[in-house]
N, CA, C and O atoms as CSV, one atom per row, in Angstrom:
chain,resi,resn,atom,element,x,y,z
A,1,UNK,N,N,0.849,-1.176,0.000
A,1,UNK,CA,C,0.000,0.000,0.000
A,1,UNK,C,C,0.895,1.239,0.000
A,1,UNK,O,O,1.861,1.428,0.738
A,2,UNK,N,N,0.371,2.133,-1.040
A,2,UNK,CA,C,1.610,3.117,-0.600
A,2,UNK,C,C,1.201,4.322,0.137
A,2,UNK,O,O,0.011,4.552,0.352
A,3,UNK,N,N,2.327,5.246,0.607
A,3,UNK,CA,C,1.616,6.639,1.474
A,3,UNK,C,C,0.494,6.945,0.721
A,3,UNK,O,O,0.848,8.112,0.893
A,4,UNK,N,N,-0.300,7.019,0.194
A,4,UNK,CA,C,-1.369,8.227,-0.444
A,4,UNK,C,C,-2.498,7.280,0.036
A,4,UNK,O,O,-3.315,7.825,0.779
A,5,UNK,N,N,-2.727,5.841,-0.268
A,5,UNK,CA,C,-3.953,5.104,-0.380
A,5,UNK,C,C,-3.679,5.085,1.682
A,5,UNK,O,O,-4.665,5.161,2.415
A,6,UNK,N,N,-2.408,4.987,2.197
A,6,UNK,CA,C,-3.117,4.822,3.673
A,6,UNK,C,C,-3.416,5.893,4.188
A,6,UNK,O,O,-4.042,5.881,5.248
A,7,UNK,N,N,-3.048,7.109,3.572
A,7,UNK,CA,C,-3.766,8.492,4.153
A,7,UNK,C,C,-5.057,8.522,3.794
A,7,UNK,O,O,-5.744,8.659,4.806
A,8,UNK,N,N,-5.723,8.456,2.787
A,8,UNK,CA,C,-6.403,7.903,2.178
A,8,UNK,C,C,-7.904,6.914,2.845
A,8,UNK,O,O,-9.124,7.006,2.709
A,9,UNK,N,N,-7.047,6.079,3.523
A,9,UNK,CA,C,-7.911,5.273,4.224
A,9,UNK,C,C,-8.028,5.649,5.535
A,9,UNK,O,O,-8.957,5.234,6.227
A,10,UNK,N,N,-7.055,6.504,6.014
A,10,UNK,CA,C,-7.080,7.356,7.083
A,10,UNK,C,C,-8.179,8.093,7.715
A,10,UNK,O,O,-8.620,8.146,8.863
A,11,UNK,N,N,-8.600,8.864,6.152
A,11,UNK,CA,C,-9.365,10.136,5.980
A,11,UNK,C,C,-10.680,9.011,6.516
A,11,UNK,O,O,-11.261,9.203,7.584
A,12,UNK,N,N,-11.009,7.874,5.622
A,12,UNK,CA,C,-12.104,7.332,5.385
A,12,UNK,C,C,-12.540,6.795,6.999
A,12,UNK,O,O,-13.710,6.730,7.374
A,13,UNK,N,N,-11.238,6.397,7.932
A,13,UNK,CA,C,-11.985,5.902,8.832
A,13,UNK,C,C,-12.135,6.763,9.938
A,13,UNK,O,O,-12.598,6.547,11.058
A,14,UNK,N,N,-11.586,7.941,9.343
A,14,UNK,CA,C,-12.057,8.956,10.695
A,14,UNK,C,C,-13.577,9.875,10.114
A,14,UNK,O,O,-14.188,10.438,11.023
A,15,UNK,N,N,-14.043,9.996,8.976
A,15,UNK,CA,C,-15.002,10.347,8.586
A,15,UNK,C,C,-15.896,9.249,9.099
A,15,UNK,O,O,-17.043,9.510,9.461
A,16,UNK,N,N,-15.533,8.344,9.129
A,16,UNK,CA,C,-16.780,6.676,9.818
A,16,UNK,C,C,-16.869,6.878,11.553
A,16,UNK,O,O,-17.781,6.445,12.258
A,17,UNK,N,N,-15.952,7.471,11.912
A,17,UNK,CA,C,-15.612,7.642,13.194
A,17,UNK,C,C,-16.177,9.155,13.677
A,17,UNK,O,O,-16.508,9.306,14.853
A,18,UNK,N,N,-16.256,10.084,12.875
A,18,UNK,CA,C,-17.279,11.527,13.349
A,18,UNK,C,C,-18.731,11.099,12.986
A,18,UNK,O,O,-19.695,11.797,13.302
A,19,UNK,N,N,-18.852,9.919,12.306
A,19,UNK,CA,C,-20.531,9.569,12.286
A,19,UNK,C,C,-21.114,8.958,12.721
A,19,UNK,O,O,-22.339,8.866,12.639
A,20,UNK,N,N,-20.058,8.103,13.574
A,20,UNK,CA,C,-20.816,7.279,14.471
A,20,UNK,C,C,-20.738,8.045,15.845
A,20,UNK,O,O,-21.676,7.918,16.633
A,21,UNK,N,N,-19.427,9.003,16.233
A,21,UNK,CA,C,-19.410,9.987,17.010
A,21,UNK,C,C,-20.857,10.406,17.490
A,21,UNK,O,O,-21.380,10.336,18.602
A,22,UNK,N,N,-21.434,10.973,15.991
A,22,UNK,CA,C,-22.843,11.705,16.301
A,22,UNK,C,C,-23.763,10.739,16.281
A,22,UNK,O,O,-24.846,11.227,16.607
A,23,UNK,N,N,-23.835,9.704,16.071
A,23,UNK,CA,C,-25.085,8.665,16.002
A,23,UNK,C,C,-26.171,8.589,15.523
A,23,UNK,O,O,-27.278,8.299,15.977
A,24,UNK,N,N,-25.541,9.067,13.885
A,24,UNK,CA,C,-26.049,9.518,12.737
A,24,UNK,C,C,-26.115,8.259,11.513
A,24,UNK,O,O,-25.048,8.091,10.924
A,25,UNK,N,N,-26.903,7.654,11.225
A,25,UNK,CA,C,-26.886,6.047,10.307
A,25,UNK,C,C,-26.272,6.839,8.770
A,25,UNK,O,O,-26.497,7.989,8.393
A,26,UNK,N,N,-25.408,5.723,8.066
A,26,UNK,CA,C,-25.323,6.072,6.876
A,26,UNK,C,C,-26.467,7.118,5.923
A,26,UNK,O,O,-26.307,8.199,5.357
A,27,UNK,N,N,-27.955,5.965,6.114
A,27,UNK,CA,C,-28.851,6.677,4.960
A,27,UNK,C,C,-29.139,8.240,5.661
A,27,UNK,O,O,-29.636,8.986,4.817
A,28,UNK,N,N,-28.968,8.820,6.834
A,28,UNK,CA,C,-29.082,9.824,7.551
A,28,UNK,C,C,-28.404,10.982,6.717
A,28,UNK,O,O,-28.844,11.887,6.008
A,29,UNK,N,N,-26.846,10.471,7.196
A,29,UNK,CA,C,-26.430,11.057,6.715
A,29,UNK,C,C,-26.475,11.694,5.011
A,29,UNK,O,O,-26.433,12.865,4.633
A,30,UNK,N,N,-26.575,10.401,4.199
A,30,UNK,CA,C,-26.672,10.165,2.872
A,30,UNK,C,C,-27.725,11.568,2.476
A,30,UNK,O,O,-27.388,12.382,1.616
A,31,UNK,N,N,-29.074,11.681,3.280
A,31,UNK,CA,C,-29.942,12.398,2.958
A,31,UNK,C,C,-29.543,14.188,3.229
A,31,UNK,O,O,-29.835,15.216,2.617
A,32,UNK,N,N,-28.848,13.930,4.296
A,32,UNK,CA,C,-28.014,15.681,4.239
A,32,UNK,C,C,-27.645,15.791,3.252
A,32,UNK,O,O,-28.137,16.629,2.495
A,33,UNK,N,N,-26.630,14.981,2.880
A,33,UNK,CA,C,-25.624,15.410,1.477
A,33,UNK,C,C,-26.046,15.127,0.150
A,33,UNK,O,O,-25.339,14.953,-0.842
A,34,UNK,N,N,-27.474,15.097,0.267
A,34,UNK,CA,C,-27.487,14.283,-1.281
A,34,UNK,C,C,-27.167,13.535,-2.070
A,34,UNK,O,O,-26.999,13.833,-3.253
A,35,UNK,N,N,-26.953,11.944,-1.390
A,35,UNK,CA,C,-26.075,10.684,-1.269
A,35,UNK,C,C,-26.808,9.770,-1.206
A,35,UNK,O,O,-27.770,9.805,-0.440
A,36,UNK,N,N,-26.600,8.912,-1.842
A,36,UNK,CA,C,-27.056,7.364,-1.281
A,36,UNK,C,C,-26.756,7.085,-0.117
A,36,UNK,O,O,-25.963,7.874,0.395
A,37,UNK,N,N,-27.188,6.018,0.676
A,37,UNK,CA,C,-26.394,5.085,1.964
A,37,UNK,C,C,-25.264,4.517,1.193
A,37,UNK,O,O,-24.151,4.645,1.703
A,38,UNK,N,N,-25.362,3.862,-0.040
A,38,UNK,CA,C,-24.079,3.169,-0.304
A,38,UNK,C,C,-23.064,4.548,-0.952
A,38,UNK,O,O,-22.336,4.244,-1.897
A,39,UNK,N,N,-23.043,5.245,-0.718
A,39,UNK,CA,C,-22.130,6.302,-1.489
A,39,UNK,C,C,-21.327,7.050,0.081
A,39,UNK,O,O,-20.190,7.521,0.109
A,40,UNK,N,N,-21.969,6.998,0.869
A,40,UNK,CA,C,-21.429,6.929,2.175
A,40,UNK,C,C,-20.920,5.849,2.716
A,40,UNK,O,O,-20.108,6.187,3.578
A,41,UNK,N,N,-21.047,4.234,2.583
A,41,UNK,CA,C,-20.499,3.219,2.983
A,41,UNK,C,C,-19.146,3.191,1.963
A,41,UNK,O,O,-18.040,2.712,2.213
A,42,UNK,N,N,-19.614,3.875,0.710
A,42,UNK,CA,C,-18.204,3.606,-0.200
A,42,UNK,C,C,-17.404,4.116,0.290
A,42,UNK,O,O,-16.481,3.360,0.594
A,43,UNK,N,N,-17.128,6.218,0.833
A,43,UNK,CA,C,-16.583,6.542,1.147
A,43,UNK,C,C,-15.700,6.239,2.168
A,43,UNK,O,O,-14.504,6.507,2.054
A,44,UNK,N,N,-16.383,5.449,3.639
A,44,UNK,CA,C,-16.165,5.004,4.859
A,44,UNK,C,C,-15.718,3.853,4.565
A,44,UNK,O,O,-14.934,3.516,5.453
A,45,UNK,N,N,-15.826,2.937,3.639
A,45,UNK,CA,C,-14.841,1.883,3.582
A,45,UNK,C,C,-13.551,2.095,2.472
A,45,UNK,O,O,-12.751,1.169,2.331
A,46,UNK,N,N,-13.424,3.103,1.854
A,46,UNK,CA,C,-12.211,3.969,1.622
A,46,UNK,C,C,-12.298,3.370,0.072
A,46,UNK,O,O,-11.249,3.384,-0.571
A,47,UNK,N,N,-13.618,2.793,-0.620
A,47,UNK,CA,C,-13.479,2.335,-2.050
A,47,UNK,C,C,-13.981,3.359,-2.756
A,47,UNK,O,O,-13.740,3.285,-3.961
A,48,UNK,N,N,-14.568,4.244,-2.421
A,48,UNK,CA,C,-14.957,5.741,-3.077
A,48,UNK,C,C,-14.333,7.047,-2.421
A,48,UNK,O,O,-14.861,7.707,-1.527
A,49,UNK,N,N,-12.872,7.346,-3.150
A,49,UNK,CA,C,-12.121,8.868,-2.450
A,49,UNK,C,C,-13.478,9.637,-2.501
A,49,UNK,O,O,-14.464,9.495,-3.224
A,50,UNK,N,N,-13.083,10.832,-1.095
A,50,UNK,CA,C,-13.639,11.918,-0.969
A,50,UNK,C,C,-13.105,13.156,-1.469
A,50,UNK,O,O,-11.919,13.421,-1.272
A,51,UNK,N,N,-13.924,14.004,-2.147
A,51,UNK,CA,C,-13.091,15.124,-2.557
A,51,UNK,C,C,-13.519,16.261,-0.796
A,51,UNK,O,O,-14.310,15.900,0.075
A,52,UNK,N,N,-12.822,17.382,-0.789
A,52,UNK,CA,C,-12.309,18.416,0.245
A,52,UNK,C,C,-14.074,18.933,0.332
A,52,UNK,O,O,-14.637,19.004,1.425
A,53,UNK,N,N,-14.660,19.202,-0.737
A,53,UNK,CA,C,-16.005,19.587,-0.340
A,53,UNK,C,C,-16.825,18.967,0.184
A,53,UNK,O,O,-17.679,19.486,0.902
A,54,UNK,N,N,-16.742,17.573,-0.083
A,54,UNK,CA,C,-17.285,16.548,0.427
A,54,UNK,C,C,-17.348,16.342,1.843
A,54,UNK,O,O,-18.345,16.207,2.553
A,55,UNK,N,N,-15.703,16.337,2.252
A,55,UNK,CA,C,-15.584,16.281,3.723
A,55,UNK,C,C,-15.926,17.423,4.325
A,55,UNK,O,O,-16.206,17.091,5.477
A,56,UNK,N,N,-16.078,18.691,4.201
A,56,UNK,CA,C,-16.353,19.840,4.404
A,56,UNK,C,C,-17.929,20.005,4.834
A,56,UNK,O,O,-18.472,20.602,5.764
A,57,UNK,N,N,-18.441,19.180,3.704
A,57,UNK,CA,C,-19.744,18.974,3.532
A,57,UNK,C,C,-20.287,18.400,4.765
A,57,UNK,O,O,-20.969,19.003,5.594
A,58,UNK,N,N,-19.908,17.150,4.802
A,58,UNK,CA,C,-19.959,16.111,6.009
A,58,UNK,C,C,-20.026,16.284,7.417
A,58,UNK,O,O,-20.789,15.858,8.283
A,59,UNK,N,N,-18.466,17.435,7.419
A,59,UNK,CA,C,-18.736,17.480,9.074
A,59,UNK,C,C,-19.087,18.944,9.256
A,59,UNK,O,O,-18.778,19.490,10.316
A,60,UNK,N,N,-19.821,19.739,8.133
A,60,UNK,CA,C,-21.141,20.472,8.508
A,60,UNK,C,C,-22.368,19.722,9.058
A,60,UNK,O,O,-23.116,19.697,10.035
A,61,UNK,N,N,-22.097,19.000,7.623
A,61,UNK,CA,C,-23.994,17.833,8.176
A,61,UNK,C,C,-23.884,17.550,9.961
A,61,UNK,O,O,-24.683,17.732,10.880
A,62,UNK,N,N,-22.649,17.085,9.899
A,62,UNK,CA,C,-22.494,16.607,11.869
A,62,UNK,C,C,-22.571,17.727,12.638
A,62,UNK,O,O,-22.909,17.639,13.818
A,63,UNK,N,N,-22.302,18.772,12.127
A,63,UNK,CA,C,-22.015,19.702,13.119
A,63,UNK,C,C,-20.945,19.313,14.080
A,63,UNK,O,O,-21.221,19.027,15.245
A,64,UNK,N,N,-19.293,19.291,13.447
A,64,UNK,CA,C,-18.168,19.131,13.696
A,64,UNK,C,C,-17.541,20.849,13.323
A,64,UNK,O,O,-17.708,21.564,12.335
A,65,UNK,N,N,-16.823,21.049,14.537
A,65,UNK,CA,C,-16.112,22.222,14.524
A,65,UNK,C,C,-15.450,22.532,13.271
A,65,UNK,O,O,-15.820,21.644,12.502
A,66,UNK,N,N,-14.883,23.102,12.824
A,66,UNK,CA,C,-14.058,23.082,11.414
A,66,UNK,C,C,-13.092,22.945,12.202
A,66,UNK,O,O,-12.834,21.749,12.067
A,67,UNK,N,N,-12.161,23.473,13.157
A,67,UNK,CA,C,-11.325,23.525,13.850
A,67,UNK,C,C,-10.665,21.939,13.908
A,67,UNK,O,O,-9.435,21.880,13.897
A,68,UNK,N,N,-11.395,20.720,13.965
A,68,UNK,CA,C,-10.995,19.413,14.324
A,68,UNK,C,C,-10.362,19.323,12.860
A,68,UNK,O,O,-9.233,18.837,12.808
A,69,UNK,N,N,-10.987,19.756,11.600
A,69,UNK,CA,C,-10.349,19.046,10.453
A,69,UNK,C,C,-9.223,18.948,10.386
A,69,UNK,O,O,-8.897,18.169,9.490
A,70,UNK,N,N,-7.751,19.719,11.350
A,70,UNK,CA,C,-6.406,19.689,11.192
A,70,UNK,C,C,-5.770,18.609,11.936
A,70,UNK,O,O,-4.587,18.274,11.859
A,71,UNK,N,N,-6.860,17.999,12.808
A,71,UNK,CA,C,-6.835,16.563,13.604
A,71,UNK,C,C,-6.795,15.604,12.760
A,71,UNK,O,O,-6.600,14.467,13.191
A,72,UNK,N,N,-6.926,15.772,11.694
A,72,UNK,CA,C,-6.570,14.879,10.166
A,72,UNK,C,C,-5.911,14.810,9.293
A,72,UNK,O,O,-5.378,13.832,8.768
A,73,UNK,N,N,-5.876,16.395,8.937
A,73,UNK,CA,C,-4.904,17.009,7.378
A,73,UNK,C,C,-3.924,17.370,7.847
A,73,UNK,O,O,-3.037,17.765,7.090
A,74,UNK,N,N,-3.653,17.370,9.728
A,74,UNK,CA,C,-2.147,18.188,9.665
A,74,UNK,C,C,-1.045,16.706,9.848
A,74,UNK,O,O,0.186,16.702,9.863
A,75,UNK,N,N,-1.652,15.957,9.926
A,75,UNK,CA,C,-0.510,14.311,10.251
A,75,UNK,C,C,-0.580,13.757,8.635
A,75,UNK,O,O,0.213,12.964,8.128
A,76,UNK,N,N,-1.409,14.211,8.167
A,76,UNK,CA,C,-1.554,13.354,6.666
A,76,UNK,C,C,-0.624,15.061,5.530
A,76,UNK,O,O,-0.021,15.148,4.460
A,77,UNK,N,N,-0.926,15.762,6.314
A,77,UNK,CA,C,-0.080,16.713,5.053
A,77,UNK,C,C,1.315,16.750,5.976
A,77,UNK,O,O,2.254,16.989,5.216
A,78,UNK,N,N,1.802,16.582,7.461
A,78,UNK,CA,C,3.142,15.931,7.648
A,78,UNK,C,C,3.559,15.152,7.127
A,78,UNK,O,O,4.712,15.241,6.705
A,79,UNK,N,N,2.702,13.912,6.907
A,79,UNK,CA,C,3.578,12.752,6.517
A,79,UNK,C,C,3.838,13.012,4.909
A,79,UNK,O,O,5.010,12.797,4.601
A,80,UNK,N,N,3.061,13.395,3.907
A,80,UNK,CA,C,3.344,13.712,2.701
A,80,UNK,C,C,4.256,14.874,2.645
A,80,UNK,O,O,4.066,15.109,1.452
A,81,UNK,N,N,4.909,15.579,2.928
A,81,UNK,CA,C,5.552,16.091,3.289
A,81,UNK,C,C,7.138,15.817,3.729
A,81,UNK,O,O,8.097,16.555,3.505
A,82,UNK,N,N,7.128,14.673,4.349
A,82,UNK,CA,C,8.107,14.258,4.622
A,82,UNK,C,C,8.378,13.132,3.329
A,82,UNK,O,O,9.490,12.608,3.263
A,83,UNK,N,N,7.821,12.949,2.792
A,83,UNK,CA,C,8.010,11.824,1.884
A,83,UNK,C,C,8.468,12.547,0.207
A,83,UNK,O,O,8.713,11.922,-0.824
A,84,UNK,N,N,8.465,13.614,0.363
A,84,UNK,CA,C,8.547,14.373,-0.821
A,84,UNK,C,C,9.975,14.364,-1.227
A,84,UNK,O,O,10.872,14.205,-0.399
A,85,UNK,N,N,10.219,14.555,-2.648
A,85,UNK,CA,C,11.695,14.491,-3.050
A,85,UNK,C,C,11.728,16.221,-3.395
A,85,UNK,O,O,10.797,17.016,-3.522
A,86,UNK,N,N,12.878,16.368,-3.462
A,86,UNK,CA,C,13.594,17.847,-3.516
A,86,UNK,C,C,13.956,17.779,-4.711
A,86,UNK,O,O,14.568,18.716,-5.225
């Protein structure tokens, strides 16, 4: 697996992890965002990437601080970061 797909899957299981946080069911959610249930199970099992609006999207629907999103992007844009060639 390389760095990108486990950040990647990173993203996916902490987005599964702010929704069960709120105790919010897939099709719940699905219906905020204008989603299927399976278009949310895709995302959360990391076989459908999320784009930035998406997640943005998401932990509006939860009513998640924006503030937490760097509890994600700042270890996943470290580690890419460190992996970069000069």
């Amino acid at each position: 697996m390389s760095n990108l797909q486990h950040y990647e899957n990173s993203l996916a299981k902490w987005l599964f992890q702010l929704r069960e946080e709120k105790g919010i069911s897939q099709e719940a959610l699905g219906v905020q965002l204008g989603k299927g249930q399976s278009d949310i199970a895709k995302i959360e099992n990391g076989s459908k990437k999320v784009t930035v609006l998406e997640m943005i999207a998401w932990m509006a629907a939860l009513d998640i601080p924006f503030d937490r999103i760097e509890s994600i992007l700042k270890p996943i844009y470290m580690g890419l970061s460190d992996h970069k060639t000069t």
